[in-house]
C-alpha positions in Angstrom: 58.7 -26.0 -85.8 58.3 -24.1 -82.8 54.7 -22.8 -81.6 53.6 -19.6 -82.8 52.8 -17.3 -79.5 49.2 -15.6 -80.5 48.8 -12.0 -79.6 46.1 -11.6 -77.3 43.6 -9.9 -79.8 43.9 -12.9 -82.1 42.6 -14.9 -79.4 39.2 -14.1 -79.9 37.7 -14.9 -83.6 35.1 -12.7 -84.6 34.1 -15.1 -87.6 33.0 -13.5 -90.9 29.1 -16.5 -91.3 30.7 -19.0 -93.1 34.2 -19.3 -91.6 33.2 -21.4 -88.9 32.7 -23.9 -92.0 35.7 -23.3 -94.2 38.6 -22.6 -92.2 41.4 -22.4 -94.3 44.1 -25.0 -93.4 47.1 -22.8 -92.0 44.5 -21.3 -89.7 43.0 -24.9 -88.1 45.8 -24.9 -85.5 44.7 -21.4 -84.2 41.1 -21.8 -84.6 41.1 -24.9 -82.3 42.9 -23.2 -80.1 40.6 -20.1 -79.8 37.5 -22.2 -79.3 39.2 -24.3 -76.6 39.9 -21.0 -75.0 38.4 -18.0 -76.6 35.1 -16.8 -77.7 33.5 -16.7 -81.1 31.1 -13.8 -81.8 29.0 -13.2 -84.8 25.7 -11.6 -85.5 24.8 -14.7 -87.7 23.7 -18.2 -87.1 26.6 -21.1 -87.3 26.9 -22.0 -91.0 25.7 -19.2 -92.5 27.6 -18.6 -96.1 29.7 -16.0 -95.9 29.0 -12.4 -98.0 30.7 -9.3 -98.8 28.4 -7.4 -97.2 28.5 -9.1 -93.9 32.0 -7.9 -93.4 31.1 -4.2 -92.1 28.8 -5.9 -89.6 32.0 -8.1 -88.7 33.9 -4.7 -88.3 31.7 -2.8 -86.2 32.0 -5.4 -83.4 35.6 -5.7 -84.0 35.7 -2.5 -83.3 33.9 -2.1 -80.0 35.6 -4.8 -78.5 39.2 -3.4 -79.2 40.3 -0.5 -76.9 42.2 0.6 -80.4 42.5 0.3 -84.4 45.7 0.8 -85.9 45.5 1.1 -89.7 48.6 0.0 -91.4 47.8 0.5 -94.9 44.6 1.5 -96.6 43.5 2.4 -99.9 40.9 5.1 -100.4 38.1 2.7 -100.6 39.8 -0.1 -97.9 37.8 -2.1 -95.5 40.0 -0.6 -93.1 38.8 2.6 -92.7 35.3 1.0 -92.2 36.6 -0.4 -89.3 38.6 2.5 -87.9 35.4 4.5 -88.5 33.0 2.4 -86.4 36.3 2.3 -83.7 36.1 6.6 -83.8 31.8 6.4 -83.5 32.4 3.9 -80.6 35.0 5.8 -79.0 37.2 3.9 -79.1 41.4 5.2 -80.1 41.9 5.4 -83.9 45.7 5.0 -85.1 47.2 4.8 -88.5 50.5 4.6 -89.7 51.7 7.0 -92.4 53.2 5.9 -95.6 54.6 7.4 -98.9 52.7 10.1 -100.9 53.0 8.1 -103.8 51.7 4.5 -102.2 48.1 4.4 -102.7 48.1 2.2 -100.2 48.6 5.1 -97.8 46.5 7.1 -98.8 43.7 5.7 -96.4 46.0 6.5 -93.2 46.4 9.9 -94.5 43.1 10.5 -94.5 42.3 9.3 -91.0 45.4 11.2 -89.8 43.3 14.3 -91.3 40.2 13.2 -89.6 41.5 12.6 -86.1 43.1 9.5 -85.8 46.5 9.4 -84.3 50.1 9.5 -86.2 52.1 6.4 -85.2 55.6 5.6 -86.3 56.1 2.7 -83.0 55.1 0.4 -81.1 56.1 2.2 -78.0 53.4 5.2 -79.3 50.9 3.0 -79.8 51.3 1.3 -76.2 52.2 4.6 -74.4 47.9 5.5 -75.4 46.5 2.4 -74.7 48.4 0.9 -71.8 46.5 4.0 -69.9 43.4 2.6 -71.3 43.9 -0.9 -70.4 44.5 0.0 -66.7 41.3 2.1 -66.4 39.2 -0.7 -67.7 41.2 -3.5 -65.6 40.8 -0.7 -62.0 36.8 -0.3 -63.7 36.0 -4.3 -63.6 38.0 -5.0 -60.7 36.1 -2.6 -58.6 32.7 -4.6 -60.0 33.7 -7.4 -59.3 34.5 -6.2 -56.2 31.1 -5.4 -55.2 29.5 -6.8 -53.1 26.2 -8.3 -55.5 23.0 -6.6 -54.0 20.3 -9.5 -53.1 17.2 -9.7 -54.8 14.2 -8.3 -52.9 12.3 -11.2 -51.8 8.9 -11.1 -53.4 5.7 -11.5 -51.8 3.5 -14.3 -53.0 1.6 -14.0 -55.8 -2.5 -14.0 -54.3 -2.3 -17.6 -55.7 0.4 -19.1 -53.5 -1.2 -17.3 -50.3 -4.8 -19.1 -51.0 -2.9 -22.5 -51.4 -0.6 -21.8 -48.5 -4.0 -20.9 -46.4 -5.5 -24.3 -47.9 -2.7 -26.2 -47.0 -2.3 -27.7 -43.4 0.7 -26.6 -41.0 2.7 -28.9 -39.5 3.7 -28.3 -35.8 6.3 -25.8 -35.4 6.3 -24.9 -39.2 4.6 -21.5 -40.2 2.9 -21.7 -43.3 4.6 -18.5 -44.5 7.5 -19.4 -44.3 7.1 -22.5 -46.3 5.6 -20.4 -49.2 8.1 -18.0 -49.5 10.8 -20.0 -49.7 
């Protein structure tokens, strides 16, 4: 079987506690993979047994570290418009796709089309808002890492080190300040 390319959200795991345990097996190739290379983030200790209620907390970081959220389908009470809701209180883009008045499994979208979030029918939408995006944040860290990283001011010795340094001897051609401020 050919390797499966990864998009490069996927990359990154943000790991429900208890998944870094129980992987399930058709994921093992991918998780290896993404801690090889990628980063896993969680607000909870390693081993920590997963819980319903953790998975909002999941969300919310999910959230902020996505430029977008596109909602495929969602139910009225979906996990998905959790997510999309931390996304529109981070600021970050909110998209959902619309589906058939008479799927309630689109009647989530609908409602986040009401509140705000964007109408997408393509890919090409969806990448025509955040390609923009991308190449503001790419031009923003560039330009800090960029910068040239200001020095630390050099502190003055603590009264401490300037009663040992007066204690202590001086060697020809050695000031005793600058030894102690070193």
């Amino acid at each position: 079987m050919p390797p499966r390319s990864t998009p490069a959200a996927a990359r990154s795991r943000c790991s429900a506690p208890g998944r870094t345990r129980s992987i399930r097996a058709q994921h093992r190739e991918l998780a290896a993979r993404i801690g090889a290379a990628g980063a896993l983030v969680s607000e909870f200790p390693p081993g920590t047994t997963g819980r319903a209620e953790h998975f909002p907390r999941r969300n919310r970081i999910i959230a902020g570290l996505s430029l977008g959220t596109l909602v495929v389908e969602a139910g009225i009470k979906s996990g998905s418009l959790i997510t999309a809701r931390y996304a529109m209180e981070q600021g970050r883009e909110v998209f959902a796709i619309p589906g058939s008045i008479h799927n309630p499994l689109a009647r989530g979208c609908h409602q986040l089309i009401r509140d705000g979030a964007k109408l997408t029918e393509t890919v090409e939408e969806l990448i025509g808002e955040l390609a923009p995006l991308a190449g503001e944040l790419g031009d923003h860290l560039r330009g800090r890492l960029a910068a040239p990283r200001s020095r630390r001011p050099r502190r003055r010795p603590s009264p401490r080190r300037r009663r040992a340094a007066a204690r202590t001897p001086t060697t020809p051609g050695c000031s005793t300040r600058s030894a102690t401020t070193r």
